[in-house]
C-alpha positions as CSV (number, residue, x, y, z in Angstrom):
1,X,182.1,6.3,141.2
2,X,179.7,3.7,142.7
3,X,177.4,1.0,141.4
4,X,174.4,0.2,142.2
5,X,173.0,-2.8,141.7
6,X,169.4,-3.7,142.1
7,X,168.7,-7.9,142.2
8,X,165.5,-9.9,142.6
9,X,164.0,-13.3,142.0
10,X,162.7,-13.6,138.1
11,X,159.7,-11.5,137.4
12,X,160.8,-10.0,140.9
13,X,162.5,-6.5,140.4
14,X,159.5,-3.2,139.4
15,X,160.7,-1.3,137.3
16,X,158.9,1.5,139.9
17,X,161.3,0.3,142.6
18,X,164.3,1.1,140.7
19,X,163.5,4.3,138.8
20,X,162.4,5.9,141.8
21,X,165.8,4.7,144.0
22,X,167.6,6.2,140.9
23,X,165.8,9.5,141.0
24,X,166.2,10.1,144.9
25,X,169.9,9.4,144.7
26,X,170.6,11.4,141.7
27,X,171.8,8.2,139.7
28,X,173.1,8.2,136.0
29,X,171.1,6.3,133.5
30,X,169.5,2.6,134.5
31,X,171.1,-0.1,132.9
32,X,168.7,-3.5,132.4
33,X,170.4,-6.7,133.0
34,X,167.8,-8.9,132.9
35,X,164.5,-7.7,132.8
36,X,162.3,-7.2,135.7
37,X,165.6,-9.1,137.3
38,X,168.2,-6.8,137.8
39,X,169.5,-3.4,137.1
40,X,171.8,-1.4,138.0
41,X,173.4,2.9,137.5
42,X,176.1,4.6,139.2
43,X,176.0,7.3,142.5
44,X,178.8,9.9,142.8
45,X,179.4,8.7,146.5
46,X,177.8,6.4,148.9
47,X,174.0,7.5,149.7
48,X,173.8,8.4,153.6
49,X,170.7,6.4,153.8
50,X,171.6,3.5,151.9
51,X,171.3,1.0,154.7
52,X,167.7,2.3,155.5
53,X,167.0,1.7,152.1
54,X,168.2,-1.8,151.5
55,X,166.4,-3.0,154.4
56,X,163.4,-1.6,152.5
57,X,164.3,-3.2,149.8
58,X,164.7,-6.5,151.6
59,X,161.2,-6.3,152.4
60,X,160.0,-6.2,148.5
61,X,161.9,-9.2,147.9
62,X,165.0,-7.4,146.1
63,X,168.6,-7.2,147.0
64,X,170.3,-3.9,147.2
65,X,174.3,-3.7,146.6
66,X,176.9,-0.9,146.5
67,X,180.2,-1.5,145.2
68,X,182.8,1.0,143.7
69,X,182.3,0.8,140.1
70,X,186.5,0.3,138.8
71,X,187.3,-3.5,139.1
72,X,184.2,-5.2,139.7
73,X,184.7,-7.1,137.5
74,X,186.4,-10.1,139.1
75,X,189.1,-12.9,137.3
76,X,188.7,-15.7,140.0
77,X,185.5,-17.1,142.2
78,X,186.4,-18.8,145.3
79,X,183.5,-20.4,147.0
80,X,182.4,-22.2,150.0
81,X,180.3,-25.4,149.2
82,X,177.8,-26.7,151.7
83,X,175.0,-24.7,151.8
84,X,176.5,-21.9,149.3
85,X,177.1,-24.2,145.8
86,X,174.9,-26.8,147.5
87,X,171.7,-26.7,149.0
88,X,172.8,-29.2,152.1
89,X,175.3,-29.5,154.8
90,X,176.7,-32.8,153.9
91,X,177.8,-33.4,157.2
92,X,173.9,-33.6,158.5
93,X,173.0,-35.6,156.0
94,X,175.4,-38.4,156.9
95,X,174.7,-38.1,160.7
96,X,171.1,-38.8,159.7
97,X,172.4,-41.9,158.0
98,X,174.5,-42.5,161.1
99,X,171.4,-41.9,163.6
100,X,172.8,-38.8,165.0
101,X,171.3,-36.4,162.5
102,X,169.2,-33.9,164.9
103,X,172.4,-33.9,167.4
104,X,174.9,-33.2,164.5
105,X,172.6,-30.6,162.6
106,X,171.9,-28.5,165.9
107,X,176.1,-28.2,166.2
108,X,176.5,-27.3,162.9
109,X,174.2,-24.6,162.7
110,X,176.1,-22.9,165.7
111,X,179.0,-23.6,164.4
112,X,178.0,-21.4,161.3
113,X,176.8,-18.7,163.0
114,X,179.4,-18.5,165.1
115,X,178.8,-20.0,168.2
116,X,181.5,-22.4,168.4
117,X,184.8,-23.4,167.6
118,X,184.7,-24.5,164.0
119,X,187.6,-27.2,164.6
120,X,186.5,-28.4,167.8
121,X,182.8,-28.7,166.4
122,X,183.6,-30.8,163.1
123,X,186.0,-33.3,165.5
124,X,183.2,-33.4,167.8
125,X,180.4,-34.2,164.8
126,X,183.2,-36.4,162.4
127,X,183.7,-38.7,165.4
128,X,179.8,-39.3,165.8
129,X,180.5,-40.6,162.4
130,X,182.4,-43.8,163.3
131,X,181.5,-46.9,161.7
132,X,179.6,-45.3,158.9
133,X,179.7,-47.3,155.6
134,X,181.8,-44.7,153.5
135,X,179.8,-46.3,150.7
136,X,177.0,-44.2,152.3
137,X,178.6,-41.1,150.8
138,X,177.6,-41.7,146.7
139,X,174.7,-42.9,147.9
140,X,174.1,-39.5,150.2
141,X,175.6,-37.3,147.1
142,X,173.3,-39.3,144.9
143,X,170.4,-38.8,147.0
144,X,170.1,-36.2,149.2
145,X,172.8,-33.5,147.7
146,X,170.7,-30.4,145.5
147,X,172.9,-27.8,143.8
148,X,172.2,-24.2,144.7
149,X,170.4,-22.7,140.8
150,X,172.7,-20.4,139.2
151,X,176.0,-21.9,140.2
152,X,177.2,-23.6,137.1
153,X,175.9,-20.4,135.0
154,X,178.3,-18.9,137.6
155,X,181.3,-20.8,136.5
156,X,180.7,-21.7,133.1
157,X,180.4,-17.7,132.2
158,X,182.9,-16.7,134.3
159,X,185.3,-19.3,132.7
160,X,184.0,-17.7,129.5
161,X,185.7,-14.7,130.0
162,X,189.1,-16.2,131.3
163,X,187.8,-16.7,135.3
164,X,189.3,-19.5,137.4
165,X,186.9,-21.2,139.8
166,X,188.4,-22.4,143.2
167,X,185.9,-24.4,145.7
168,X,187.0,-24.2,149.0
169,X,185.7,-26.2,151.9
170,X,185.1,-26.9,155.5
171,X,183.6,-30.5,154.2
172,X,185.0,-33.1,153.1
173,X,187.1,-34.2,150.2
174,X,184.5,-36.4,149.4
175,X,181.7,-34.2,148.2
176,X,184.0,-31.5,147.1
177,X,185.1,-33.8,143.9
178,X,182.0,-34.6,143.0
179,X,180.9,-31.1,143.8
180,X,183.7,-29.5,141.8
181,X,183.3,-32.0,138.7
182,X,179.9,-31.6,138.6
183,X,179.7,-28.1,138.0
184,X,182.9,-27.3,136.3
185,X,185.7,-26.0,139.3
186,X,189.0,-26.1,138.1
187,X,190.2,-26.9,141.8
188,X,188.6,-28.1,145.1
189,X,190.1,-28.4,148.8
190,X,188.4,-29.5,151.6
191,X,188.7,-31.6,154.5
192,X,189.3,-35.7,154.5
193,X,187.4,-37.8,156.1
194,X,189.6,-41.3,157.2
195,X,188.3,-44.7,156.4
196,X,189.5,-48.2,157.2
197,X,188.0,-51.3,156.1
198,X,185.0,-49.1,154.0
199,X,184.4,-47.2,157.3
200,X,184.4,-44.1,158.7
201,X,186.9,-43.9,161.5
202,X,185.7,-41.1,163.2
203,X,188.3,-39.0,162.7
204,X,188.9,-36.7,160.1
205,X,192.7,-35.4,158.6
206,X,194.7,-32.7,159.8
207,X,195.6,-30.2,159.5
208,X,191.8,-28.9,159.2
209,X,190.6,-26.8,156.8
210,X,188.6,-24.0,158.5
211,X,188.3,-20.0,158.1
212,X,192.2,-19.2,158.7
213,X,192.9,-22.0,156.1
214,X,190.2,-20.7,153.1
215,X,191.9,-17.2,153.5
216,X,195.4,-18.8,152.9
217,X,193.5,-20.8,149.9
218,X,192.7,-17.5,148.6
219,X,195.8,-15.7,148.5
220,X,197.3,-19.2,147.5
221,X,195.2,-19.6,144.6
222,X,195.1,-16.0,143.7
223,X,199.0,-16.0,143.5
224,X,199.5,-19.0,141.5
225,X,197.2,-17.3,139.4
226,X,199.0,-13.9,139.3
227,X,196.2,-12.2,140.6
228,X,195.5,-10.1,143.8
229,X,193.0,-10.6,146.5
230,X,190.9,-7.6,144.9
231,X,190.8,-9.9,141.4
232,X,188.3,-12.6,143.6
233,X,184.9,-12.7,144.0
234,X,184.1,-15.0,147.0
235,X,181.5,-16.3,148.5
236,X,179.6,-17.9,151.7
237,X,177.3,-18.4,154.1
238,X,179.2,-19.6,157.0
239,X,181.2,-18.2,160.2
240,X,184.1,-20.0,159.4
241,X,183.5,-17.9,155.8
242,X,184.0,-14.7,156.9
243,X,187.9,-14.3,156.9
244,X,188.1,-15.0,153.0
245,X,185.1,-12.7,152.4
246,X,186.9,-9.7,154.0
247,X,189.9,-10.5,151.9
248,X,188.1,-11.1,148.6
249,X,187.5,-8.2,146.5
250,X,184.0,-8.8,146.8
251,X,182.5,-10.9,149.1
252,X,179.1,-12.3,149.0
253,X,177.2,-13.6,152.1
254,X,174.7,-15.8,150.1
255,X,171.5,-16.4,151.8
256,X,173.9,-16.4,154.8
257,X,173.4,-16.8,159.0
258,X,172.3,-13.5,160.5
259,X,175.6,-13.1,162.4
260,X,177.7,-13.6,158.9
261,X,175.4,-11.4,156.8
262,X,175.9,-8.5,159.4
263,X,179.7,-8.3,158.7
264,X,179.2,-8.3,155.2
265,X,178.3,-5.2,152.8
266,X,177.4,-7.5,149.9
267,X,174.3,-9.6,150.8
268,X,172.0,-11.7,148.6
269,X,169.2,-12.7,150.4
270,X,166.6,-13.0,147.7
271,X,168.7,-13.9,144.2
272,X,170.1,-17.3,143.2
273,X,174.2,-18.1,142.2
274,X,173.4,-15.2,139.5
275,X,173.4,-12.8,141.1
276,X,177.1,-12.9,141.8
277,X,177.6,-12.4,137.8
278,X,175.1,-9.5,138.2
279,X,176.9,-7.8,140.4
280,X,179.8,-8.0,137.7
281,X,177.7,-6.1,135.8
282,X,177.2,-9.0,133.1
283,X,173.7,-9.0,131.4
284,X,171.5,-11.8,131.2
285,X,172.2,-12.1,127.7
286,X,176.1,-12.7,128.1
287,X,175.4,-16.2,130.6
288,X,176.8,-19.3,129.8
289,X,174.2,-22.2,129.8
């Protein structure tokens, strides 16, 4: 048995939309989660024109998903943090505190999409860094740093129900604290960046933390937990992402770079942080403020 789940923005989901998918694909009955937000029923097997659809979907504004309907309910979250928990790449924002910001920014976005090495690329952007006052780094979280909406509904309902929320990044150590107090992680790993005499050197420590090292993070984690890979919802928007959203039970290519979202059968494109409890099948009614 499959589930379909049907998200939008608020207000953003007709009710037309989703009673007429259900109809054409021969769905059991339509379960609201949130009002004109997000529904969802189950298919006996995977529609043959399901990708058709979604991108028709995409074009109303509303994110289509299909996952098998046992065990989607998930026991741990890992996520990425820049630009997935966060609205920013914090590395940008310090190169344009450094000078460097349009240099570092166009890196980083190949990077993400794949383009380049992730290593080589955050050596390459860390040591355009040197000299920075690392007090610049409150100042930048204070500042310039926006979280993503939805994300500490995300945890705090999870949490709720006996989840365990792991943030995982290809940052730094420095915003991933703040980051992971801030909206409730039980756990954060990231990259260091090194200072001497309250400045950046540069350099940043090894070993790095990039997409080989988030999928040992997961099965890590997951262990320590007692939990398998198919107990974790993760999710990301990044190239470096994409090993620990294979792994994951369900992995979720938030508002991610073409290249990411096209390996990736779970997509939002269109909901907030949410959407990931959505897909859990959790109603509106059940979040955790």
């Amino acid at each position: 048995m499959y589930t379909v789940s049907l998200i939008a923005r608020p207000d953003g989901l007709d009710r037309t939309l989703v009673e007429g998918l259900n109809d054409a694909w021969s769905g059991g009955a339509v379960h609201w989660l949130s009002p004109d937000e997000a529904a969802e029923f189950t298919v006996g097997a995977v529609p043959e024109n399901m990708w058709q659809i979604w991108e028709e979907a995409q074009a109303e504004g509303v994110d289509l998903v299909l996952q098998q309907t046992q065990g989607r309910r998930k026991s741990m979250l890992l996520a990425d943090m820049d630009s997935t928990m966060i609205g920013q790449e914090c590395i940008d924002e310090l190169a344009d505190e450094a000078g460097v910001g349009d240099h570092v920014k166009d890196i980083t976005a190949r990077a993400m999409n794949g383009e380049l090495d992730f290593e080589a690329a955050l050596i390459e952007r860390v040591g355009l860094l040197k000299g920075l006052d690392a007090d610049i780094i409150q100042q930048v979280f204070e500042e310039r740093i926006t979280f993503t909406p939805g994300g500490k509904t995300l945890i705090a309902t999870m949490a709720a129900n006996g989840g365990y929320a792991a943030l995982v990044s290809g940052g730094f150590t420095a915003f991933t604290v703040r980051v992971a107090k801030a909206l409730g992680f039980d756990e954060h790993r990231a990259n260091t960046l090194l200072e001497e005499n309250g400045a950046l050197t540069g350099e940043v420590g090894r070993p790095i933390l990039g997409r080989e090292a988030k999928v040992e993070a997961l099965r890590a984690i997951a262990k320590a937990r007692g939990l398998t890979p198919q107990k974790v919802i993760a999710v990301g928007d990044g190239a470096n992402d994409l090993g620990m959203l294979g792994l994951a039970g369900a992995g979720v290519a938030l508002h991610a770079k073409p290249a990411v979202a096209a390996e990736c059968d779970i997509r939002i494109n269109h909901g907030d942080l949410r959407a990931l409890l959505y897909l859990q099948g959790y109603r509106r009614d059940q979040f955790v403020e």
